[in-house]
C-alpha positions in Angstrom: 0.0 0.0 0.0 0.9 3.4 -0.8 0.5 6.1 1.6 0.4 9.9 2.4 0.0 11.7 5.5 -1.6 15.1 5.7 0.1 17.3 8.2 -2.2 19.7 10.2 -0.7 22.7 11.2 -0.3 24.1 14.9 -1.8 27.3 15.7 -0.4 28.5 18.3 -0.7 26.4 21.2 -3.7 25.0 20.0 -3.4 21.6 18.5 -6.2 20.1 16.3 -8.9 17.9 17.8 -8.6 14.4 16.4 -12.7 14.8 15.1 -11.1 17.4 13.2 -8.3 15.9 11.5 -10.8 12.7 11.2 -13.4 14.7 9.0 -11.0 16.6 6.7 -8.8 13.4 5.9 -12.3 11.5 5.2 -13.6 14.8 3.1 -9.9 14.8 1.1 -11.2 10.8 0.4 -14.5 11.8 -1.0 -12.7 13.9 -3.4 -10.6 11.9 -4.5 -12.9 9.4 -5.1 -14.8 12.1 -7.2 -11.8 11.9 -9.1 -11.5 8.7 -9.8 -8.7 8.0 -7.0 -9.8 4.8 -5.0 -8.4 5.1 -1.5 -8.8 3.9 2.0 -8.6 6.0 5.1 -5.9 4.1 7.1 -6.0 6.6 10.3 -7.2 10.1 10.9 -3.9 11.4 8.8 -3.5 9.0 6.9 -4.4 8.2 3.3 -3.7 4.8 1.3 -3.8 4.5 -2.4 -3.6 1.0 -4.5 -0.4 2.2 -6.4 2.2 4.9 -6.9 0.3 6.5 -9.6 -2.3 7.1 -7.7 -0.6 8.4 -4.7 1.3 10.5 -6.7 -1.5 12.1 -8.4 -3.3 12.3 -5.3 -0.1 14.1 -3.5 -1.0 16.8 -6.3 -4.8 17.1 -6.1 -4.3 18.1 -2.4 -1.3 19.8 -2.3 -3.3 23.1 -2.9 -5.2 23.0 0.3 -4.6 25.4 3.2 -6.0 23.0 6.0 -3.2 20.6 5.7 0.0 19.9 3.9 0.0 16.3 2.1 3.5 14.4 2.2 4.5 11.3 1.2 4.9 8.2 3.5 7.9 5.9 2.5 7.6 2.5 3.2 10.0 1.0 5.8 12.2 -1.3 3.7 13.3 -2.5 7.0 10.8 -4.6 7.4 10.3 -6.2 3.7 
């Protein structure tokens, strides 16, 4: 599986609730699924794609957002 994580900033001391993170990971889903992106929702920052095409295009179609910042999750070729 192919990942990305979407970082949500800090505002000052103030950190983001996890309902937050949850609904705007699940929201970028539905959008890429409008695009014809399948995914799964692995945790509330996390997004997994079938392939590295997807991901990658995926990485782009988010990449303009302001809430978060999408970046991508390398696999740990450690454990392989």
């Amino acid at each position: 599986m192919y990942e990305i994580k979407l970082v949500y900033p800090r505002l000052r001391n103030y950190k983001p609730s996890i309902t937050y993170t949850e609904t705007l990971t699940y929201a970028a889903t539905i959008d890429l699924f409008l695009r014809g992106i399948y995914t799964v929702q692995t945790s509330a920052t996390r997004i997994g794609f079938e392939s590295e095409r997807d991901r990658t295009l995926g990485l782009l179609l988010l990449s303009d957002r302001t809430e978060y910042t999408p970046v991508v999750v390398e696999k740990d070729s450690s454990f392989t």
